[in-house]
N, C-alpha and C positions, 0 to 999 in steps of 0.2 A: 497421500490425499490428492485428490482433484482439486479441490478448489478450499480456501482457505475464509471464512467470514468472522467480518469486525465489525457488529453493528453496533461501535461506541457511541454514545451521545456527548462523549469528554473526551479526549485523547490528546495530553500534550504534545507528545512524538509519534509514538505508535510503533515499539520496538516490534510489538507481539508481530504487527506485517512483515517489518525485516527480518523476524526469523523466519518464517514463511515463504519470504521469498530466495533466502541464503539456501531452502532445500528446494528450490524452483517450481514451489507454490503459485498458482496463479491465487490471486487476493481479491472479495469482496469486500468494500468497507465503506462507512458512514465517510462525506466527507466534513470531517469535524477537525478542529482545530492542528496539529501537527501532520495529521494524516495523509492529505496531499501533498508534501515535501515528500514523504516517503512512496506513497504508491501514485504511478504516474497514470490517470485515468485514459482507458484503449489501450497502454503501452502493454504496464505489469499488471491492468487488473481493472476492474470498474469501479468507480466510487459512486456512490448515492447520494443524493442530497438529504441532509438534513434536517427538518423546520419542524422545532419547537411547536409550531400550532398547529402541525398537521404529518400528525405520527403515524397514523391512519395510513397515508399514502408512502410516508416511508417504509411500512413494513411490505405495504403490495410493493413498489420500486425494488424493495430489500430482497422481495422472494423471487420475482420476476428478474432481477439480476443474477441473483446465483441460479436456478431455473436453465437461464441461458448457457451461463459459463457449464454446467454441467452438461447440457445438451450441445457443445460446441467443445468436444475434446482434444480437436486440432487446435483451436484459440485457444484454451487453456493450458497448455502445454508450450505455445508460442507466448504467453502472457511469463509463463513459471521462470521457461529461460530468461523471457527479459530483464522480471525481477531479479533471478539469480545475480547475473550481471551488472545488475545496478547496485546489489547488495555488495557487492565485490568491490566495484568502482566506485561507490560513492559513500559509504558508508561502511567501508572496513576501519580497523583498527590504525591501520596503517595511513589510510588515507584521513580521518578523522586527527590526527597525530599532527601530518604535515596541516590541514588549515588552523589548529592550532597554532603551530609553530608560525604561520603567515599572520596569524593573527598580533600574537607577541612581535612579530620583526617587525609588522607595518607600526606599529605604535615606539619601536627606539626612535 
């Protein structure tokens, strides 16, 4: 896939991006609740804003973002790897493990 789209209106994490980006998906997404932690907006992907009173303009934003990312297949491609990498680095199993583990040490 070229481009991967999450127009959540709820998303407490937003795994479904980090899979996406673990296969170096470039990512369209709402940015709504956990979503920004994960997809870093310019880096791995574009986030959209999302306003409850004005859904209207999120879905034009919504389509005119993907739109782009399709018609920019160099960026999308430079977006996929980023994610991939960040999927890697920040957010693998391994890594999630140890801030665990810093977590439980800082509190002895």
């Amino acid at each position: 896939a070229d481009v991967f789209v999450c127009p959540s209106i709820y998303e407490p994490l937003g795994i479904v991006n980090l899979e996406a980006m673990a296969c170096s998906t470039a990512v369209v997404a709402s940015d709504v609740g956990g979503i920004p932690e994960v997809v870093v907006d310019g880096e791995t992907g574009t986030l959209v804003h999302y306003d409850e009173n004005d859904t209207r303009a999120f879905e034009a934003d919504l389509a005119a973002a993907v739109n782009a990312m399709v018609a920019d297949r160099e960026r999308a491609a430079a977006f996929g790897r980023a994610g991939r990498d960040r999927a890697v680095d920040k957010f693998s199993w391994l890594e999630i493990a140890r801030q665990t583990a810093d977590v439980y040490r800082s509190l002895i």
